[in-house]
Each structure stands twice: as C-alpha cells, then as structure tokens.
C-alpha positions in Angstrom: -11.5 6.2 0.5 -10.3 4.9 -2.4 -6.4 4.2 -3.0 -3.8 6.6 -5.0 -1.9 4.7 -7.3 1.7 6.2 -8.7 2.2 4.3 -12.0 6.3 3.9 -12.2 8.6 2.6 -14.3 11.7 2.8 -16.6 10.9 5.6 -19.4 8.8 4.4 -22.8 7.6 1.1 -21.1 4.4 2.7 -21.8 3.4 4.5 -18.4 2.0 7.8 -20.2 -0.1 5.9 -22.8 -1.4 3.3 -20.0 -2.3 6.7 -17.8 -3.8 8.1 -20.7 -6.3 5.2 -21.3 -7.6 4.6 -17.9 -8.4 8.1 -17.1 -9.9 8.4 -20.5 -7.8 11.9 -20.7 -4.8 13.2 -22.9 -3.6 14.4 -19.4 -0.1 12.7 -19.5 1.4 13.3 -22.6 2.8 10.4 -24.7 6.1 10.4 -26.1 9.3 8.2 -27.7 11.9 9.8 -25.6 12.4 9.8 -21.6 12.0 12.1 -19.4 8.5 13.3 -21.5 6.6 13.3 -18.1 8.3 15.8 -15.3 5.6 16.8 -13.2 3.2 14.2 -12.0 0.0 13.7 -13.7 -3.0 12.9 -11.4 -6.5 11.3 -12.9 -9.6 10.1 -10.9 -11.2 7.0 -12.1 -14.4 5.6 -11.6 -14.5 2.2 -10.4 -17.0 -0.1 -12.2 -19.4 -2.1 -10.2 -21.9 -3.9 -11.6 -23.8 -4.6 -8.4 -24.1 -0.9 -7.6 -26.3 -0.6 -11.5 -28.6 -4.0 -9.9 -29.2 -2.1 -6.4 -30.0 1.1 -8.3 -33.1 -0.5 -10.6 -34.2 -2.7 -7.6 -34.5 0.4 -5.3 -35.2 3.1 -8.1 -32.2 5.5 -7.2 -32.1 9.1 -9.7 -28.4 8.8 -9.2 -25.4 6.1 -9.0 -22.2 7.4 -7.3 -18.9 4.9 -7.8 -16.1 5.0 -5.4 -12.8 6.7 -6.5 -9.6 5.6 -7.2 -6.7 8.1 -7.9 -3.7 7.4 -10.6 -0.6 9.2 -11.0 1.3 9.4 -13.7 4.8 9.1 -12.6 8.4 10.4 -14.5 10.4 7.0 -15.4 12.7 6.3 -12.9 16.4 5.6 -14.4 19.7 4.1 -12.9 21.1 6.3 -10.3 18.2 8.2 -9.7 18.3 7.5 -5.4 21.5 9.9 -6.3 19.8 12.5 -8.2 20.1 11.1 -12.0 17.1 12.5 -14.5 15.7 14.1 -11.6 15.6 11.2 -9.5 14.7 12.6 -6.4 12.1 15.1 -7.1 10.2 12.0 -8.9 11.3 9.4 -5.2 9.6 11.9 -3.7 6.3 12.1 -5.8 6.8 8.0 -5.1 6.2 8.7 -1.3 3.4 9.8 -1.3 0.7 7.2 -3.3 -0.5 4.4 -1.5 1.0 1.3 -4.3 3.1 1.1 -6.9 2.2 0.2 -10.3 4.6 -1.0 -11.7 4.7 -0.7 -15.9 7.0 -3.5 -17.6 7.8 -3.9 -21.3 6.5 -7.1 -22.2 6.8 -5.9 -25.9 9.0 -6.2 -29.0 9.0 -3.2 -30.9 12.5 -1.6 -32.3 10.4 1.4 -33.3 9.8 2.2 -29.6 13.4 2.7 -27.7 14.6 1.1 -24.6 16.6 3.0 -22.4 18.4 0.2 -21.2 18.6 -1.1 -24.8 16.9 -4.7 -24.6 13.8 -6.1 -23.5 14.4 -7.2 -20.2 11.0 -6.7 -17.9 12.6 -8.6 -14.9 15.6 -6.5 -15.3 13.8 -3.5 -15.7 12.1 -4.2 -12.4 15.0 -4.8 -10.7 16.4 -1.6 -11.7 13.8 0.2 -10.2 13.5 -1.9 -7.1 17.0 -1.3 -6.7 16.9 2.5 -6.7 14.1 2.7 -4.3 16.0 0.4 -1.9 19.1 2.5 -2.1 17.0 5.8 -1.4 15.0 4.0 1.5 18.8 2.7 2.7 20.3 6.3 2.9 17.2 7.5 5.1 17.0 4.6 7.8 21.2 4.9 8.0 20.5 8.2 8.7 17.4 8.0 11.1 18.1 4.5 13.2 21.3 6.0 15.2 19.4 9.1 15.7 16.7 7.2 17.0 19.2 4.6 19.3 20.4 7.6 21.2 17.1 8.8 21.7 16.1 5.0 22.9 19.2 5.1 25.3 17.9 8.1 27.1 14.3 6.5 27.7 12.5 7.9 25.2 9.7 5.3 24.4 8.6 6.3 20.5 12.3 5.9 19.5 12.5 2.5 21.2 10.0 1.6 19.0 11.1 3.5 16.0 14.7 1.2 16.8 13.1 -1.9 16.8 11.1 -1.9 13.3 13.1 0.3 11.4 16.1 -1.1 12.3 14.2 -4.4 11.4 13.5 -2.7 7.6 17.4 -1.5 7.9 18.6 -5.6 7.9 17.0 -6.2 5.0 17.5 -3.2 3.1 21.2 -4.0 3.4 20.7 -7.4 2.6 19.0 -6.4 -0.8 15.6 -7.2 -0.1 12.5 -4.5 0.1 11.3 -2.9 4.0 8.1 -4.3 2.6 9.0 -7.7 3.8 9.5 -6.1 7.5 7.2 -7.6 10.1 5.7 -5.4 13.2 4.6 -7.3 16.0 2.4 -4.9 17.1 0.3 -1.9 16.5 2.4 0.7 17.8 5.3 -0.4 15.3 3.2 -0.5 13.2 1.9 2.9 13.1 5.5 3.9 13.2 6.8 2.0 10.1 3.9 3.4 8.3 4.4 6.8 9.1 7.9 6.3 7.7 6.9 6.2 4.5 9.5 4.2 2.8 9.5 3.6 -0.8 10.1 -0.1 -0.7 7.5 -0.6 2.2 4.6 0.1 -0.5 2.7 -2.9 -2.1 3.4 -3.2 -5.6 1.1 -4.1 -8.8 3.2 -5.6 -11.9 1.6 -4.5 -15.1 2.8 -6.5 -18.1 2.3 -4.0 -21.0 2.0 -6.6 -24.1 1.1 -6.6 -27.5 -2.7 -6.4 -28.7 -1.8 -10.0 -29.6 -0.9 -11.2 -26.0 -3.6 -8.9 -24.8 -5.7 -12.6 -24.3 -3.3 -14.7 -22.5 0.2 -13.0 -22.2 3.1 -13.9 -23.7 7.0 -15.2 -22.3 7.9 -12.4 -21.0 4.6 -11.5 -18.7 5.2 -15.0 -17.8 8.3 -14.7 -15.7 6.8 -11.2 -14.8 4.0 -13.3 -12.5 6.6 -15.7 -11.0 8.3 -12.9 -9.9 5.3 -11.4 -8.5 4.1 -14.8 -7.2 7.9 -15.0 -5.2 7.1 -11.8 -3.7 3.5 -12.0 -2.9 2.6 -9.2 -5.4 0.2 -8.8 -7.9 0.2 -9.2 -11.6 -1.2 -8.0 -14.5 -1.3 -8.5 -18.1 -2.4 -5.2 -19.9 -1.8 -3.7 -23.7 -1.6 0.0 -23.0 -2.7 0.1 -27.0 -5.5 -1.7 -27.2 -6.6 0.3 -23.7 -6.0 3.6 -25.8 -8.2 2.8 -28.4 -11.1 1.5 -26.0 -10.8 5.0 -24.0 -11.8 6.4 -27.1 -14.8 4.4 -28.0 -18.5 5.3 -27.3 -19.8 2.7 -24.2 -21.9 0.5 -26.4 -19.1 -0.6 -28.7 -17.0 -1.6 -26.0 -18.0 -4.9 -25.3 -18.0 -5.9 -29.0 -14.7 -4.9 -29.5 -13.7 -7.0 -26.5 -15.3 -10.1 -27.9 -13.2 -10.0 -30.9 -9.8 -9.4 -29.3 -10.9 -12.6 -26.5 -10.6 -10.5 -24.0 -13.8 -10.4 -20.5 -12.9 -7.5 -19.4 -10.8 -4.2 -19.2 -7.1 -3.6 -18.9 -8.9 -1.2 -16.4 -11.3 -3.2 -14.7 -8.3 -6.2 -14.2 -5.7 -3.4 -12.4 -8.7 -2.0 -10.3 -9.4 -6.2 -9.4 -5.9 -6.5 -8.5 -5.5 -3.2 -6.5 -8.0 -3.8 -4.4 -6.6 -7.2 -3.5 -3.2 -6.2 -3.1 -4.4 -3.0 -1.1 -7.1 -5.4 0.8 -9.6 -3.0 0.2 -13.7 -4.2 0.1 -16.6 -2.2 -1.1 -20.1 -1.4 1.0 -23.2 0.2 -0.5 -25.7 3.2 0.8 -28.6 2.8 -1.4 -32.3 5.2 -1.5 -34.6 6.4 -3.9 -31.9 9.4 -4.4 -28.7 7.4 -4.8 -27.1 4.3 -4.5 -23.4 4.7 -3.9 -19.9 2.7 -3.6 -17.6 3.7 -0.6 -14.5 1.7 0.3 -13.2 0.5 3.0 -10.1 -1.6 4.0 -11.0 -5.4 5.2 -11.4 -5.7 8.9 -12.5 -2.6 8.8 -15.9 -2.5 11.7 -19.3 -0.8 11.2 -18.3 3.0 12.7 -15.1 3.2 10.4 -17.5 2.3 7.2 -19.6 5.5 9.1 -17.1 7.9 9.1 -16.6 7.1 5.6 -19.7 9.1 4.6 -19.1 11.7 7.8 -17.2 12.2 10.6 -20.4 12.5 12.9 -21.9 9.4 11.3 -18.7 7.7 13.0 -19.0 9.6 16.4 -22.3 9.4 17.4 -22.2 5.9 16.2 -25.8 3.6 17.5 -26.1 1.2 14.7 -25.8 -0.3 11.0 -29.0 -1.8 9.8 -27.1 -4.3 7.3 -27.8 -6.4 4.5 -26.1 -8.5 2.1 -26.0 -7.2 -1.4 -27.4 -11.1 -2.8 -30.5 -10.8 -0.1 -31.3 -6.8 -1.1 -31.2 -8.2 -5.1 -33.5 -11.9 -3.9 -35.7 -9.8 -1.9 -36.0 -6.8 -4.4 -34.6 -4.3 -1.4 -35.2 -2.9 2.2 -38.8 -4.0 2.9 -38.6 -7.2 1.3 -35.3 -8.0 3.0 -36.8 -7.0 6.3 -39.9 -9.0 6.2 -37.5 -12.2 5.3 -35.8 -11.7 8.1 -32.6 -10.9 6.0 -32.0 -7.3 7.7 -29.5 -7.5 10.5 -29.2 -5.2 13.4 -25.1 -4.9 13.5 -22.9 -3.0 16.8 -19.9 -1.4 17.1 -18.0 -4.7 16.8 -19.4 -5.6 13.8 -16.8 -6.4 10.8 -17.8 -4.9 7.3 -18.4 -7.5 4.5 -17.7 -7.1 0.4 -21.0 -6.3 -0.7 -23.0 -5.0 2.0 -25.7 -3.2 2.1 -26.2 -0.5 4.9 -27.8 2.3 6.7 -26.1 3.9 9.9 -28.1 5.4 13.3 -26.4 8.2 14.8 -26.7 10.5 17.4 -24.2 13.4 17.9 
C-alpha cells in the first residue's frame, strides 16, 4: 500500500530542494523564483526498516523488498489560488488526489532566498494555504449540499447521507475551520465524505525547513510550528532541506558519520516517513523465506485477509489462515522452526487484527 504524499507550500519554502533530497533525484527542479515547479513531480521512496535487514540474515533471504511510499512535488500554492491565481486550480487539483499533505514551512532566515509574502512568517504562511484550500473545498460543498437536499427530499437514501456529513464539513468550513475536523458517525458517511475528496479533509504533516544549525533541535520559529500542529492534532517535523541535499548525495557508509557530527539520529527522511505513518495510522507486516523478506503496509485495524490481499487479490479471497509471528519471537527464536517449536507461532482467523511487526504466512484456497 504505501501512502502518496503531495508536498505543498508557499513558493521557495524549500519544497523542490526537500523533494529532491528524499527521492535522491534531480527530478523537481530547484529554483529562487515561484512558480519553478508547474507540473507535478512524482518520486518513489524506499522506506527504511531496520527489522526487515535482522529477518533477512536470520532467515537467509537472496533479496530484501521495502514497502513504498510515493512523494509529489507540488507547485506553491499562492493567495487567491481557490480563484485561479498562479494556476491555482490546476495545482488544487493535483492536491486531491494524494493521500496527506506535507506541508513545507520556512523556518529560515535567509535574505538571499525571497519570500513571496516578504517576511518570515511560517504560521502565516500556513494559514495562507489552509485558507485557500478551505475556500476551494467551500465553493464545492455550496455547490453540492442543495443538490444533494433535493435529492434527500425525494427519498433518495445516498444523498440523505451525503446531507448529513457534508453539510456537517459545510458548518465548519464557513466557520473557518478545516472538513477535517468533521465527524461521521458511521461507516456509510463515512465512505461518503471520503469519496468527496475535500482538500481540507486530508491529514496534514508540518515540516519545519530550518537551518543546518537547527537541524538538532529546531529553532523559534519550528517551535510555534508544533503548537500549532499540537492544536490541531497534526504532525510535526523539524527538517533542513540542505543538509538532506547533501546526505542524498553521499555514498551509504558516510552517512551515519556525517550525522554524528551535525547531532542529528536519524534522517530528515527517516523522521517524515515516522511521522506519516503515524499521522496516516499505517503499521508494517513482514513475508519472509529463503528468497525474500519483504515490507507491506497496511492501515491499523486492519484484519488478517486485508494484509492477504495486500500481496494478491486471491490471497484475500480464498482466505483459510495466517500462520503469525511476532517480529521480537522470529529474531529470539532465530525464525520459523524455532518459533514453532517454542510455541511462539500462532494460528490467526479471519478476525484476527494485524500487529506492527508481524511476521506472517497466509493459507489460501481459491
């Protein structure tokens, strides 16, 4: 599965340059003016694991296969673009159709680098954005809820249900706040608000693009950045799109050095992937044999024939049974056999709910 990503923002907040670096391409390219990015820019990334290199040596696989993630690299958004402005719509639309927003703020100081809104502002800048996605995402539900309340009025039982939770996102669009915050109370709405594909009703990840100085520990103005994201039960970020540049560049065994002297554990990279798969509620499972051992994802809650039709359809049809076990046990027990002779390999049902980390092999019959 995976997630698609669209990373959005004002124009030279760094969006192109922070594209460029986790997708290890010159793909996107990177330029002082706005408006350098028109048509979307689309990289695959490979999503580090650690635990899929342990399972690997223990079982002896020839091959390791990471799970996916998609990013695209999207125009910057400008005031007035729900009405058109730089080419606001085309790029609205390229916004529809990821699965979370990352959103790149200027946490930065640099008067060699312009802002188009001419100041440093990143809760502003945010804002900005925000704004124009509500307005766009306002326009379509004024449009579509009295379309849908006539419907409702002759019986029909999909607009009903269309009335009550868009018309739910329509309140609080026109009250300023995102159709994220709207609330379904069941399935079927549900199913409907997500297949209206509103702009605001996405999950959003701030990324605080700061100095190679803040790179560590942030500075003032990530700071506000994460009580905003805190307010609205987003996620947060601190990232320096330069320091990612030059690590994009470097051969694999230097990396870690590098990171040593700059204080930093880990990878602007690794942190966004961490935080995407929170916000998105996503877990990883693990197939593992003397061919491969491979990452698939899945969302949480997600039960034991849905992981199944992950790897194939028929794997989810003809469902039987996951023989299951839990990434710490396959490591302790140095894999399958000594799992199953310690009693550590489970026999799990249709009802069973995935866990982060599991090992598994599905019985089928179709």
């Amino acid at each position: 599965m995976g997630f698609r990503c669209g990373i959005v923002g004002l124009p030279n907040v760094g969006k192109s340059t922070l594209f460029n670096a986790l997708t290890q391409t010159a793909a996107a390219q990177a330029a002082n003016y706005p408006f350098c990015t028109i048509e979307p820019n689309v990289g695959n990334v490979t999503v580090p694991d650690p635990r899929l290199d342990q399972l690997a040596a223990v079982a002896g696989s020839a091959k390791i296969i990471e799970t996916q993630l998609a990013f695209v690299d999207i125009a910057g958004l400008v005031r007035g673009a729900s009405k058109g402005e730089g080419l606001g719509n085309q790029f609205l639309g390229n916004i529809r159709e990821v699965d979370a927003i990352v959103h790149v703020l200027r946490c930065f100081e640099d008067g060699d680098v312009t802002h188009v809104e001419g100041k440093v502002d990143p809760i502003a800048d945010a804002e900005t954005v925000e704004t124009e996605l509500m307005l766009s995402d306002l326009e379509s539900l004024e449009k579509r809820v009295p379309n849908l309340a006539k419907k409702a009025a002759q019986g029909d039982k999909e607009a009903k249900i269309g009335v009550a939770v868009l018309g739910q996102a329509l309140e609080l669009l026109r009250e300023g706040k995102p159709a994220r915050l709207t609330v379904p109370k069941d399935e079927e709405e549900a199913r409907v608000f997500a297949q209206a594909q509103l702009l605001t009703s996405k999950p959003v990840l701030y990324v605080c693009n700061v100095d190679e100085g803040d790179a560590a520990n942030g500075n003032a103005l990530s700071a506000r950045v994460f009580e905003k994201a805190k307010a609205e039960g987003a996620e947060a970020v601190v990232v320096s799109a330069a320091i990612e540049a030059e690590i994009a560049t470097m051969p694999a065994d230097e990396r870690g050095e590098f990171l040593d002297e700059l204080g930093l554990e880990e990878t602007g990279l690794a942190r966004v992937i961490t935080a995407g798969y929170k916000l998105l509620k996503l877990l990883t499972f693990f197939t593992v044999g003397p061919k491969e051992a491979r990452a698939w994802t899945v969302h949480v809650g997600a039960k034991a024939p849905q992981a199944a039709g992950e790897i194939h359809t028929d794997f989810e049809r003809g469902f039987i049974r996951a023989e299951t076990i839990a990434f710490a046990d396959y490591i302790a027990f140095k894999g399958e056999a000594g799992a199953r002779d310690a009693g550590k390999l489970r026999q799990e049902g249709k009802e069973y709910v995935v866990q982060d980390g599991d090992v598994m092999l599905f019985r089928f019959n179709v």
